[in-house]
C-alpha positions in Angstrom: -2.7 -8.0 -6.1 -2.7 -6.9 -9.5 -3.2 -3.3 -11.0 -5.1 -2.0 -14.4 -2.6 -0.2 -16.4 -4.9 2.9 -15.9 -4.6 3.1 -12.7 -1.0 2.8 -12.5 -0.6 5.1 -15.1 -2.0 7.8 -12.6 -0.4 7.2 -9.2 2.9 7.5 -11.5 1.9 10.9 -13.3 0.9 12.4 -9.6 3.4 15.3 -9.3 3.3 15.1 -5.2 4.8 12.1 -4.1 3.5 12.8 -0.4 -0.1 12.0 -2.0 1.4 9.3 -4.5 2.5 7.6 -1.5 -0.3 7.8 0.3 -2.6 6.2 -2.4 -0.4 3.2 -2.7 -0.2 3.2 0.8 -4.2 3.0 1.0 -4.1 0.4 -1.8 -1.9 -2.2 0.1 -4.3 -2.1 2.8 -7.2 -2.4 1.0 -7.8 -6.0 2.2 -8.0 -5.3 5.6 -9.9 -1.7 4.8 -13.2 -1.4 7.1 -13.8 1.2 4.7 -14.6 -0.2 1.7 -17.9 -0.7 0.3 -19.9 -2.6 -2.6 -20.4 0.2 -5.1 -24.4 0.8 -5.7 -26.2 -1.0 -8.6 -23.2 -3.0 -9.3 -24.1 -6.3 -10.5 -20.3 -7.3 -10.9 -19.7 -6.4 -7.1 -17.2 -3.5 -7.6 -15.7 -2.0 -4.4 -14.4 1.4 -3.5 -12.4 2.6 -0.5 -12.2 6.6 0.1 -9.2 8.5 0.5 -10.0 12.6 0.5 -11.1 13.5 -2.5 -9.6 10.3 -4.4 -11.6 6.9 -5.2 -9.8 3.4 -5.3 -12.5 1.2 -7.3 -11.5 -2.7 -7.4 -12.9 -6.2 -7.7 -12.3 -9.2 -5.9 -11.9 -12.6 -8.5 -10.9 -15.9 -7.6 -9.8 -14.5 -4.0 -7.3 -11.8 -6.4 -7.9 -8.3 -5.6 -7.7 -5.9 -9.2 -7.5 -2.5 -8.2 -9.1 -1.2 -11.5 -9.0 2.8 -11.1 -7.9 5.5 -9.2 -8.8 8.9 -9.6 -10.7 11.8 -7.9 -14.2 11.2 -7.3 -15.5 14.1 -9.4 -14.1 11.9 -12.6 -13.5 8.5 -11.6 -17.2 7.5 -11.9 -17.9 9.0 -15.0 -14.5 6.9 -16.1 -15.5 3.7 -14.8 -19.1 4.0 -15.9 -17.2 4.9 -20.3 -15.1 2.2 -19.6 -16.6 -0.9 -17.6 -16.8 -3.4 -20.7 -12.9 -3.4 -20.4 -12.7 -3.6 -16.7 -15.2 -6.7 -16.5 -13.2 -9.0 -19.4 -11.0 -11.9 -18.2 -8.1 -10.2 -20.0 -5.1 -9.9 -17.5 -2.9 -8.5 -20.1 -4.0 -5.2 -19.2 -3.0 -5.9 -15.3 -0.1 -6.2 -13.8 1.7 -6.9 -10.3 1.5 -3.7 -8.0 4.8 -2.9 -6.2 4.6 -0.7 -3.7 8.1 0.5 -4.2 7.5 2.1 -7.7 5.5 4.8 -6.5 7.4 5.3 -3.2 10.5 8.5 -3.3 
């Protein structure tokens, strides 16, 4: 499982680890999530799973799973929508491994 720099950059900045945790919780179980759904109008099949107020948006390629953002649903969309060319490039310089330990107390 690989993460955008993005959206590591926020689960690190989150103040409340109780929440932090809870994310990256929801993020390692993403592949068995019933939850998660094929964003509409997305051409490039990006998912999301729902956790309270927050938005994990990923992609599945070559049987990898990139988690791409996080954030709270009132700005992740706008986010994603400003900065989709980047998401959707080959580039893996701007992912790397996520450890479930670095966000953890």
């Amino acid at each position: 499982m690989l993460i955008a720099n993005q959206a590591n950059k926020f689960l690190l900045k989150k103040k409340n680890s109780n929440v932090r945790e809870d994310l990256a919780r929801v993020v390692m179980e993403i592949e068995s999530s019933t939850q998660s759904k094929i964003l509409k109008g997305s051409k490039n099949k990006l998912r999301r799973v729902r956790w309270n107020d927050y938005r994990i948006i990923y992609k599945i390629l070559d049987g990898e799973i990139i988690i791409l953002m996080i954030g709270l649903r009132k700005n992740c969309y706008k986010k994603l929508n400003n900065n989709l060319h980047n998401f959707l490039r080959p580039d893996y310089s701007c992912y790397q491994p996520f450890e479930f330990n670095l966000y953890c107390n």
